[in-house]
C-alpha positions in Angstrom: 0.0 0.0 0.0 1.5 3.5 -0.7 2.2 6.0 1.4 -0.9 8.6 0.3 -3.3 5.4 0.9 -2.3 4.5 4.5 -2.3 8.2 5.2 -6.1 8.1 3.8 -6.7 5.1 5.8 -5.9 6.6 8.8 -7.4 9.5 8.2 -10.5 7.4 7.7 -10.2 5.2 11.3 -10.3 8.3 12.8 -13.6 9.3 11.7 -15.3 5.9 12.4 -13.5 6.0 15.9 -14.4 9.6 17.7 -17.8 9.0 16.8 -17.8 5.4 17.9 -16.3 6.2 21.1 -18.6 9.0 22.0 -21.7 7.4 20.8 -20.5 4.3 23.5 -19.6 7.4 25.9 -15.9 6.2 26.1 -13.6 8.7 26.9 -11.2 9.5 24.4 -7.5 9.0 26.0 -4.5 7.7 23.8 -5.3 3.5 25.2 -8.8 3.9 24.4 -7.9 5.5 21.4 -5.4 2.6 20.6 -8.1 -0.1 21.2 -10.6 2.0 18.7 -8.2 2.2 15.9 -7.3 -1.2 15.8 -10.7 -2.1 15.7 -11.8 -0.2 12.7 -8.1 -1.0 10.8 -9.3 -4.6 11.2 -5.7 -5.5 11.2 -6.4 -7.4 14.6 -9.4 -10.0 14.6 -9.5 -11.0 18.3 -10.1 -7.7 18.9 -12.6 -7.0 16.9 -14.7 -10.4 17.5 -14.4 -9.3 21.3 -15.4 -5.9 21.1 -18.2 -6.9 18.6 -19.5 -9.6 21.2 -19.6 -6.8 23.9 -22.0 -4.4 21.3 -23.8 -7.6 20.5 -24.6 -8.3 24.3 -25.4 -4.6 24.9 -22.5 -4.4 27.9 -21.4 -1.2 28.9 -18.0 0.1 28.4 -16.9 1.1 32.0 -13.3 2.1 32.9 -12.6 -1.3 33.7 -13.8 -3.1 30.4 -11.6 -0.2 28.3 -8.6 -0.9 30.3 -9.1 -5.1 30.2 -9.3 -4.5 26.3 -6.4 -2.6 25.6 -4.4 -4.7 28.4 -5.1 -7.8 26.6 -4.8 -6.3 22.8 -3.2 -3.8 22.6 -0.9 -3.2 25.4 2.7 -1.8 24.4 1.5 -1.8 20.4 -0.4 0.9 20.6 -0.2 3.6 18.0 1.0 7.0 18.2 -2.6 8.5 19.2 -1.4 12.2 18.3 0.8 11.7 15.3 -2.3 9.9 13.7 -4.8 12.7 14.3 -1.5 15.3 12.8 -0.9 13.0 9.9 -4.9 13.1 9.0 -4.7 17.1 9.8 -1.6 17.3 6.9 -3.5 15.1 4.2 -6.4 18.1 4.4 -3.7 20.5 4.6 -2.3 18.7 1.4 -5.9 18.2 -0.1 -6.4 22.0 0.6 -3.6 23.5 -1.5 -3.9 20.7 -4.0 -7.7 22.5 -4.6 -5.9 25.7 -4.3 -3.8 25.0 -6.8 -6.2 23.4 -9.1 -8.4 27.3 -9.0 -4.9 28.9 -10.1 -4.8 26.2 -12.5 -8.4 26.7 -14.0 -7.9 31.0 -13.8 -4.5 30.6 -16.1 -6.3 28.6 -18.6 -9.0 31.5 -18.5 -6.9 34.0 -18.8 -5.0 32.2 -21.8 -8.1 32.1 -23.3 -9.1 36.0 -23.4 -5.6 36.7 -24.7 -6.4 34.3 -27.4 -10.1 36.3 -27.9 -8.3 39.4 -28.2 -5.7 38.4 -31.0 -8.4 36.3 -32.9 -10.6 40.1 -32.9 -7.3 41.3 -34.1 -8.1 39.8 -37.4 -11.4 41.1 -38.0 -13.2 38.0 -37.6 -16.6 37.2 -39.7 -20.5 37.8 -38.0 -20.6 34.5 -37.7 -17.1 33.5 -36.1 -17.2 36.6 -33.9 -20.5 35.1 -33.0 -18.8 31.4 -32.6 -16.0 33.0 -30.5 -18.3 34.8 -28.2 -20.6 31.7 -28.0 -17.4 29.9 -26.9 -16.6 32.3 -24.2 -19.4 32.7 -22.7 -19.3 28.5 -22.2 -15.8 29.1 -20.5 -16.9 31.5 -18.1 -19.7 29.6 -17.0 -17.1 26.7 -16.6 -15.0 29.0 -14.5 -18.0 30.5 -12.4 -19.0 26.8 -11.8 -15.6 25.6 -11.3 -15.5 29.0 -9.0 -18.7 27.9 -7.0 -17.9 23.9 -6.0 -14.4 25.4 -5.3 -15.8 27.5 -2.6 -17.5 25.0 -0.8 -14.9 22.8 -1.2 -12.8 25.1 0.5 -14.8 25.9 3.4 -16.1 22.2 3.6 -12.3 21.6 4.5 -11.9 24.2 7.0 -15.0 23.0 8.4 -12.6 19.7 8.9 -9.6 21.6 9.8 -10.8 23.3 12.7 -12.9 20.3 13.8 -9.6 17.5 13.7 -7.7 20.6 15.4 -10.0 20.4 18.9 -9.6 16.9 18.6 -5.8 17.4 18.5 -6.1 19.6 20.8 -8.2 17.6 23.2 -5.8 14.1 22.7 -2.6 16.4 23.6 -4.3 17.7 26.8 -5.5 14.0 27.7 -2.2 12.9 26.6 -0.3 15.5 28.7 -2.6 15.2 32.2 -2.7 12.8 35.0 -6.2 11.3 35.2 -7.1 11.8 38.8 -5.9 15.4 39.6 -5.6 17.1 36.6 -2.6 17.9 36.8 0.6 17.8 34.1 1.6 13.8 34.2 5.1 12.6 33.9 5.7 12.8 29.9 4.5 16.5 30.1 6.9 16.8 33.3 10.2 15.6 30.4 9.2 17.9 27.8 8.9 21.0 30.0 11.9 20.1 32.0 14.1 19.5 28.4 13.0 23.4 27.9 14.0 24.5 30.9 17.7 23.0 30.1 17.7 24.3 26.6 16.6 27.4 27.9 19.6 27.4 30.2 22.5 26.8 28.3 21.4 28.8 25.8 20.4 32.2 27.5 21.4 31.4 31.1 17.8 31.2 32.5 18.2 29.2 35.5 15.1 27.2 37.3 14.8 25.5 40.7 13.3 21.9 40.8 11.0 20.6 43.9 10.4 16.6 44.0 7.6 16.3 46.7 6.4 12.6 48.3 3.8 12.0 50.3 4.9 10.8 53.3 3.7 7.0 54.6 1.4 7.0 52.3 1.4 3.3 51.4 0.2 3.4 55.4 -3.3 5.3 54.1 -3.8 3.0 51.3 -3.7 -0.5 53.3 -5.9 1.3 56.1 -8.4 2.8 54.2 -8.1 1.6 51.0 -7.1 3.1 47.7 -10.5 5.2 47.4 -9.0 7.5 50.5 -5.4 7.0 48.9 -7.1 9.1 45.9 -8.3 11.6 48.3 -5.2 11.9 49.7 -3.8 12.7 46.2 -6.1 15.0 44.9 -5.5 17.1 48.4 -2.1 17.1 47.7 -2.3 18.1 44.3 -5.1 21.0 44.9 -2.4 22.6 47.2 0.5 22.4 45.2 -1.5 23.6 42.2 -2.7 26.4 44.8 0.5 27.1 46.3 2.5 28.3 42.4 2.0 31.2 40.1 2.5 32.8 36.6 4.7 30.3 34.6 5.7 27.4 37.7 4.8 24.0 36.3 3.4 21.5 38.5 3.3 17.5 37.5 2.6 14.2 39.2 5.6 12.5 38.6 4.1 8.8 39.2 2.8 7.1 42.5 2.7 9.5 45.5 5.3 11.3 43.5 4.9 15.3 42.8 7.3 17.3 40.7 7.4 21.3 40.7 9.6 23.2 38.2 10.1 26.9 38.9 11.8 28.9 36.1 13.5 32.3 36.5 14.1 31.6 40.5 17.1 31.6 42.9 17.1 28.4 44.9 17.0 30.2 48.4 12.9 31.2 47.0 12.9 27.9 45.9 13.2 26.5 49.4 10.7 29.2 51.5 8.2 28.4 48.9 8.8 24.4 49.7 8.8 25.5 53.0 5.7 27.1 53.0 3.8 24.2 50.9 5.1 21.7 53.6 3.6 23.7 56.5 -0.1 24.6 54.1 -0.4 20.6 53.9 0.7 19.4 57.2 -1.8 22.0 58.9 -5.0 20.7 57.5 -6.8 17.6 59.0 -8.5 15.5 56.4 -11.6 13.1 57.1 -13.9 10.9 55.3 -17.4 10.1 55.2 -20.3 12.6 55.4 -22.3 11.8 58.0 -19.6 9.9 60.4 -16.9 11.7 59.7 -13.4 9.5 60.2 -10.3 11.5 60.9 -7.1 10.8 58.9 -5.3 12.9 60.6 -2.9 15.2 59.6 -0.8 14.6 55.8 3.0 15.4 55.3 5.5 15.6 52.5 9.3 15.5 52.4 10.6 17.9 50.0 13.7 17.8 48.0 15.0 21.0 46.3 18.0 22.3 43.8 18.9 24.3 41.1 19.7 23.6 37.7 24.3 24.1 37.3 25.9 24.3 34.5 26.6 20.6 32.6 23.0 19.5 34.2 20.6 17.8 31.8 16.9 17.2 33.3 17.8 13.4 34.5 21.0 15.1 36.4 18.8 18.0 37.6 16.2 15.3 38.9 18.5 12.6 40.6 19.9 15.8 42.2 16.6 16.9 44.1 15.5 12.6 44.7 18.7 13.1 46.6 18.0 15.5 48.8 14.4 13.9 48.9 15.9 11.1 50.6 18.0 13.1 52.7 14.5 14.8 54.1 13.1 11.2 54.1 16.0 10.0 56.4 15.7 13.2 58.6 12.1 12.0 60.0 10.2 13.3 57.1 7.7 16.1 56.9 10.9 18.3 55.8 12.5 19.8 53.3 16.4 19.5 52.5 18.0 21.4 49.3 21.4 21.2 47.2 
């Protein structure tokens, strides 16, 4: 198959899928996403004949039956989510200029055509092939007015497209780039940002200060209360991180009880007040669960570790640098912060 056809072919999954997926009110992240274009590429049987059986027996796709299918089809072969939706995006960016092009094509020809009326008047034509020529002009600019016409709504027909496969872009890089349960940057978005922040330095000297935050015994809240409070505990955690930075800091959940904070343009002795001050807003709040019966959980700390980016640091030098002084806090007693 050439190029231009699996191009078109993917541009064609990903209008059965969206659809699909919102019709079945499945959310579309990048494994979903996976699972759905493997589906309607067909290139994967057992998949299909299970999904099909699930429409058939009118089951409902919950969280759990998404993430069962693409753990046992998908897995690590899933396709590049985003590049698919940008390589459909270029073939009606490509479609586009090739109708573009086609309306320069059709004026030229037009315009030949007039110079070619004016030299054949030049000659003094006959009544009746004055008559033959103007009959055969009038034909081409109909044709051109016509042509004109369907290449208007051609052209807005594909910006219609454009700008509808954009929010979908759009959306997929946002799901793509957030952790799931508190909405805030996940751990690929973390890399990219920190890679700028490197560039950024050796190039113009911009320095930044990095904070790696862990909650502290919180294994100890998930096998007491169960991973339903764990969540709580996270999304807490999150909220006042998210609520403690301003302007351009970038906050990310690095994995597990794991936080990250990246805050450009500052001198590592602001660096550490501000970690100080986050460790002091989270221990001081008393969370509790249930409504009615309210359970205390008591109070929830974080060890803090904090540097600055130095000169020969790339963003895995920069990070091993602040897990170090994480574990130094950690081996202090915790609910700390320590800096480098």
């Amino acid at each position: 198959m050439s190029p231009q056809n699996n191009l078109e072919q993917t541009a064609q999954i990903l209008r059965l899928a969206v659809p699909q997926m919102s019709s079945l009110q499945i959310p579309v992240t990048p494994e979903n996403y996976a699972v759905w274009y493997e589906y309607f590429a067909e290139t994967n049987l057992n998949l299909k004949r299970a999904i099909d059986g699930l429409i058939a027996n009118n089951v409902v796709f919950t969280p759990e039956v998404n993430q069962g299918l693409y753990n046992r089809f998908i897995e690590e072969r899933s396709p590049e989510v985003i590049e698919n939706v940008q390589i459909e995006t270029q073939i009606l960016i490509n479609s586009l200029f090739s109708k573009i092009e086609q309306l320069s094509e059709g004026t030229e020809v037009f315009s030949d055509t007039l110079v070619n009326f004016g030299d054949e008047l030049q000659q003094n034509p006959s009544p009746d092939s004055l008559n033959q020529m103007i009959i055969g002009l009038a034909a081409d600019v109909e044709k051109v007015i016509a042509n004109n016409q369907e290449m208007k709504q051609s052209i807005h027909s594909l910006g219609q497209e454009l700008t509808t496969l954009k929010s979908e872009m759009d959306n997929l890089s946002k799901v793509a780039m957030t952790d799931e349960l508190t909405s805030l940057n996940n751990r690929r978005s973390y890399e990219m940002f920190a890679q700028e922040q490197v560039v950024l330095f050796n190039e113009k000297h911009v320095t930044c200060c990095l904070l790696v935050i862990d909650i502290d015994h919180f294994k100890q809240f998930n096998d007491t209360y169960g991973h339903l409070v764990g969540d709580k505990v996270l999304a807490y955690v999150a909220l006042a991180l998210k609520q403690a930075v301003k302007g351009e800091d970038f906050v990310a959940r690095y994995g597990g009880e794991e936080f990250v904070i990246i805050l450009p343009d500052t001198r590592l002795e602001d660096a550490v007040n501000l970690a100080e001050k986050i460790r002091l807003r989270i221990a001081q709040k008393q969370l509790t669960i249930g409504k009615e019966n309210k359970q205390q959980l008591g109070n929830i700390t974080v060890s803090i570790g904090v540097t600055s980016i130095q000169t020969g640091d790339d963003e895995d030098t920069l990070l091993a640098r602040a897990d170090e002084q994480l574990y130094n806090a950690k081996g202090s007693g915790r609910n700390c912060v320590k800096y480098q």
